[in-house]
N, C-alpha and C positions, 0 to 999 in steps of 0.2 A: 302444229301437231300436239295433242294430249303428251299422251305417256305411251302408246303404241311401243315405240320402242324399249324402252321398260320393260314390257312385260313378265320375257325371260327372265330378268334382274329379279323381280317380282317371286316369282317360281322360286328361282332361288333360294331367295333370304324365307321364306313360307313352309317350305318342304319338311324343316324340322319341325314345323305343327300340327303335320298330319295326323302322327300316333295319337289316339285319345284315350282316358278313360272309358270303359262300355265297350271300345271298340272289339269287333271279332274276330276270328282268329284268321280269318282268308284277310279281313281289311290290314291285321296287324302285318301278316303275308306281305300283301303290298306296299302297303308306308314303309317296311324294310326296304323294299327293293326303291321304292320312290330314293330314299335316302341313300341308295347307290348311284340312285342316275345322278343323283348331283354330285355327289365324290367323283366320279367315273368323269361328266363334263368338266364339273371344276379342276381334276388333273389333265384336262384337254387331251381324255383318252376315249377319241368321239367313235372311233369304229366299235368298242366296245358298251359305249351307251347307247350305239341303235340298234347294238343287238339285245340290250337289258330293254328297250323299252318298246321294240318289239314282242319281246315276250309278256309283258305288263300289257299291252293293246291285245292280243288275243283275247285276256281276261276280262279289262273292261275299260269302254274308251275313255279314258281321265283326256281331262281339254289338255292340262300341261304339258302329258306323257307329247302328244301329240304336238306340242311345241319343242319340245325338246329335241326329237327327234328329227321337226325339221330342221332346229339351227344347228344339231351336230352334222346335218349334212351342208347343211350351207358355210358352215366354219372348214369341212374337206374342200369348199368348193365343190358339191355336187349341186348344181342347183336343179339339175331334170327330176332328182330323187329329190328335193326338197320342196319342188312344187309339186310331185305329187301326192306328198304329206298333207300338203296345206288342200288341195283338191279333192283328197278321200277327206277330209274333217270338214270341207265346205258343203260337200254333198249332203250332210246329216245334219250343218248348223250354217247356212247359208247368211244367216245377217248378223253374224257375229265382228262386229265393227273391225277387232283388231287382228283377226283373221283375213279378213278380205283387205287388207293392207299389208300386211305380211307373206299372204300367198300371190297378191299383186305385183310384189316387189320380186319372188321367185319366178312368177311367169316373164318379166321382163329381161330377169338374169338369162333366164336359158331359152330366150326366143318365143314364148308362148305369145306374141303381141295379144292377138285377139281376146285372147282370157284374160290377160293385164287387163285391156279394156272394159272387158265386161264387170270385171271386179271393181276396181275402179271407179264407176260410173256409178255402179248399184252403195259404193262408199259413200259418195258425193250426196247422193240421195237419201241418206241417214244421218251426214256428217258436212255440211257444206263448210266446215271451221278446217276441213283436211285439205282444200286445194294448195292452201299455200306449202305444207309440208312434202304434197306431191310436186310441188314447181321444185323445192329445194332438194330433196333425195336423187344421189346422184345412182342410184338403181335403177330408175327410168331414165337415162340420159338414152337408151337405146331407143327408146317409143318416141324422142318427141317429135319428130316429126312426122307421124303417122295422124293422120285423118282427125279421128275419133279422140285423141291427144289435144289435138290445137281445137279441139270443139269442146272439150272438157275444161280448159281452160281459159274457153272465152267467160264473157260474162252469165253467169248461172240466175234464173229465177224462177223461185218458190212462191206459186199463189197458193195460199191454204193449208202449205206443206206440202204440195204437191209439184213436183219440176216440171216447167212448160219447156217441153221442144220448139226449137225454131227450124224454118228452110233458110233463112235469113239470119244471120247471125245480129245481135241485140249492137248498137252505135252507140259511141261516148260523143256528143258534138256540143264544145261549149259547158265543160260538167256537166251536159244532163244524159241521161239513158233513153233513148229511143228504141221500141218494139215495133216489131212486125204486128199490126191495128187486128189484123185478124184473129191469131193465134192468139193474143194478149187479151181479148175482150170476148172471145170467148171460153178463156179460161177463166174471167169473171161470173159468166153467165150471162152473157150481155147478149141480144141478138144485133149483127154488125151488118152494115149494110154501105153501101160505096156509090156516089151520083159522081158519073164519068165528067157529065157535061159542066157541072161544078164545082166538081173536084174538090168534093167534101165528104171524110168519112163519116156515118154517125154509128151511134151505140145506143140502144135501148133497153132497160132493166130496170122493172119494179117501180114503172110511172116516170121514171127518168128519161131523157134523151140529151144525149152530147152530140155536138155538131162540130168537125174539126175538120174544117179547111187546108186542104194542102201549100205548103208554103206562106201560111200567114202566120201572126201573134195572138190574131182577133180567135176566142172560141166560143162557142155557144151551149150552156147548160140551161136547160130548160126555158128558150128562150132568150134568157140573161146574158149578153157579151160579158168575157172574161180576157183578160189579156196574161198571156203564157211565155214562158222566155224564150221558149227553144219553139220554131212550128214543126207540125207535120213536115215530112217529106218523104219523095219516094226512091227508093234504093235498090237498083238491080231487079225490078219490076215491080216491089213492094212497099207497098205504104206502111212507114214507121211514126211512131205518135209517141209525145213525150212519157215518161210512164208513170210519174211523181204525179203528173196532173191527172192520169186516167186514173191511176188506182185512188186516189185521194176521192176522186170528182162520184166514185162509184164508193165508195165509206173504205177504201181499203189504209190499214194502217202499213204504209212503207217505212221498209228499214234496207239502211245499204251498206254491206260490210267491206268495205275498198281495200284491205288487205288481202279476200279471197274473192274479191269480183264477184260478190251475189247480190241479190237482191230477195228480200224476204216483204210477198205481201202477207198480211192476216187481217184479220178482221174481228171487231168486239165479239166480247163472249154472248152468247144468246140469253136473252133477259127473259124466261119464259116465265110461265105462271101456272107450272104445274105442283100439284099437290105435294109435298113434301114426306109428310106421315105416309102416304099411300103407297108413295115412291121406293121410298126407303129399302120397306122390304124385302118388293120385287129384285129390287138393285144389286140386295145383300143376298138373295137367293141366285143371283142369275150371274155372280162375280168370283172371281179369288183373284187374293191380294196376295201379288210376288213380292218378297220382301229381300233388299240387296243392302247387306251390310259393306266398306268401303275398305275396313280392316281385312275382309276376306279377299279372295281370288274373284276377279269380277272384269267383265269385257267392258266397261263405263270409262275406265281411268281416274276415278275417283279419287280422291285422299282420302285415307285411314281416318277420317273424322265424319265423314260424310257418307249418307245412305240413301238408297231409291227405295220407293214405293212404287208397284207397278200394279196398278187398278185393271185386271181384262174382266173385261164382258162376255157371254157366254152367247150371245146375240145379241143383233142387232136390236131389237123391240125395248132391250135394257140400255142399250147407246142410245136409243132413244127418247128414253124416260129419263135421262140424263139431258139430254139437250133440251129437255120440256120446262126443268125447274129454271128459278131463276137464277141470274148473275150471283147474289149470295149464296142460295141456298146448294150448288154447286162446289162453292170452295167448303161452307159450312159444311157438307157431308164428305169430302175431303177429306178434313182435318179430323173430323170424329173416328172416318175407318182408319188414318193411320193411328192415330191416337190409341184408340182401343188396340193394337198391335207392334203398341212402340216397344214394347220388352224385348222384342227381337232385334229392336236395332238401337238398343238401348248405348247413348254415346254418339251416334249419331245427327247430328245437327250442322247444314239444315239436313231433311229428307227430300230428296228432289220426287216430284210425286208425277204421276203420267195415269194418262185412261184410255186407254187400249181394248181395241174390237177388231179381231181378224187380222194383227199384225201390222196395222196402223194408227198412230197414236193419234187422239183428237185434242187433247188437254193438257196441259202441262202446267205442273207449280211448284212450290217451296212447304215442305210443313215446316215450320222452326219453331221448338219447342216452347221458348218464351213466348211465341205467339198463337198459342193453341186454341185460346178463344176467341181468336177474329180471322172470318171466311178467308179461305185460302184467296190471295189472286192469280188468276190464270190468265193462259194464253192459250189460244184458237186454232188450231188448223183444221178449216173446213172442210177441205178434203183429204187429210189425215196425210201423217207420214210414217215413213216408214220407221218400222220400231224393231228394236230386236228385246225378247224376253225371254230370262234364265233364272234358273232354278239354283241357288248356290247349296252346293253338301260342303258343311263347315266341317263334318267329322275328317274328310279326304282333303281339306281346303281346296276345292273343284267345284266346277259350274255344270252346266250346260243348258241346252234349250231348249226353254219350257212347251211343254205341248196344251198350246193355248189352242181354243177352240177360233 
């Protein structure tokens, strides 16, 4: 786990930065009262700060107010009233990472399983680096043996950024990972096909064919025998197929993270060879760049040194004219739009940078200031993951989430 748990800490020690110079006189209003909910928690006089910060929530929903609120109920032990804090703030900021972990942990306290679950799940799929802190938290010691629990915690993977469901749970035999031949290679793009009498699966994609024999070592790419460590085999009626050798054998770059049993494929950035100049423009017209400082209030978990860049597109047609340029000319205009907008996150280094259409992210990189003049490098998820983007008000040190097209 990041800093999830933090957070509140976070609220805390920040609260005295609300008041600002400029500020008006309702904001001033409020940063008073903000500076009581924390006297009020910090004397551990919680029935009296959920009624201060239910009055503050009439006015206007502050992400913190809304934290607060729940942990003063969770510190009475009420946890029904404390998952429904966390479920009225998820309704209006639903992929707020540190939310759907905290309100996950309330619905398990007070029997909500299903919701745990769904929270949960939708975590996992923005944050695959949390299973291990959800094995460890003893908040869910009530869910785990529920269904959807021991499926969450089996082995997890991400083609693309995108999480493939199995019927068949994913096999470790021999260190290797074995998938369900179907599910896996058509989450490639592959069209998959099965000869009973040969008992040979194969895979077809983009002039390729793989030929994977059940129970051998012997496989066939294009023709060519290759020899594999682990063979197919079939398991509770389904054929499972090594997965290092499929994704490799189709360009996928595999990575395995064996502390949270995932499995991350991706694949190179697109090397296109569109216009650059022409590009530009469109791109700068059809874009706004979120900018998240680290020193502020932010759902990331960042360090006070570190900043995001968040690149959304206003449409597809401009995610597209993005995936047209090439391998450089990609990071190169990267580094220029945060560049031209580093004053805002001025102190910040590196700026972790994303490019986002429709609330999933396709790119990912680093701008670091000493290396302004060379193309950012990126990483790929072809079929986008899932993102969460917010808008930080540094005058109230408060977030919330952006309304990206």
């Amino acid at each position: 786990m990041k800093k999830i748990l933090c957070f509140f800490l976070l609220f805390v020690l920040l609260c005295s930065s609300v008041g600002v110079q400029g500020a008006t006189e309702t904001e001033d209003s409020v940063s008073q009262r903000l500076h009581q909910i924390q006297e009020l928690y910090e004397g551990k006089r919680y029935e009296d700060c959920i009624e201060m910060c239910e009055q503050v929530l009439v006015e206007a929903p502050y992400t913190k107010v809304y934290y607060c609120l729940g942990f003063s109920y969770y510190k009475l032990k009420q946890y029904d009233e404390a998952f429904e804090v966390f479920s009225s703030y998820l309704k209006e900021n639903p992929l707020d990472e540190n939310a759907l972990y905290q309100g996950a942990r309330f619905a398990a306290l007070c029997g909500e399983r299903e919701q745990c679950g769904i929270w949960l799940k939708r975590l996992v799929e923005m944050d695959d680096t949390e299973k291990q802190a959800i094995s460890n938290d003893s908040a869910f010691d009530s869910v785990r043996e529920e269904e959807w629990y021991q499926n969450l915690m089996e082995i997890s993977v991400f083609i693309g950024g995108e999480q493939v469901e199995f019927d068949v749970p994913p096999l470790i035999y021999n260190d290797r990972t074995l998938l369900p031949m179907r599910a896996v290679l058509e989450a490639f793009g592959a069209v998959v096909s099965y000869d009973g009498e040969t008992r040979t699966a194969k895979a077809e994609k983009d002039g390729m064919t793989i030929e994977i024999p059940i129970d051998s070592t012997i496989v066939t790419v294009n023709g060519t025998e290759q020899e594999i460590d682990v063979p197919a085999m079939i398991v509770e009626g389904r054929t499972l197929v090594p997965l290092r050798f499929v994704g490799e054998a189709l360009d996928g770059i595999v990575h395995w993270d064996e502390t949270n049993r995932v499995v991350n494929i991706l694949f190179s950035v697109p090397d296109g060879q569109g216009n650059y100049e022409s590009a530009v423009k469109e791109m700068n017209e059809k874009s706004t760049l979120y900018l998240v400082d680290g020193a502020w209030l932010e759902p990331y978990a960042m360090d006070v040194t570190e900043g995001m860049a968040i690149l959304v597109f206003h449409d597809e047609q401009a995610l597209e004219l993005f995936h047209q340029l090439s391998a450089e000319d990609k990071g190169r205009y990267l580094n220029r739009v945060v560049y031209e907008q580093f004053a805002q996150v001025i102190g910040c280094n590196p700026v972790y940078t994303r490019v986002v259409w429709n609330n999933k992210m396709y790119y990912e990189g680093q701008f670091v200031y000493e290396k302004r003049g060379t193309p950012m490098e990126l990483l790929y998820y072809s079929n986008g993951k899932l993102c969460n983007v917010i808008e930080q008000d540094k005058e109230m040190n408060d977030y919330k989430m952006a309304a990206v097209h």
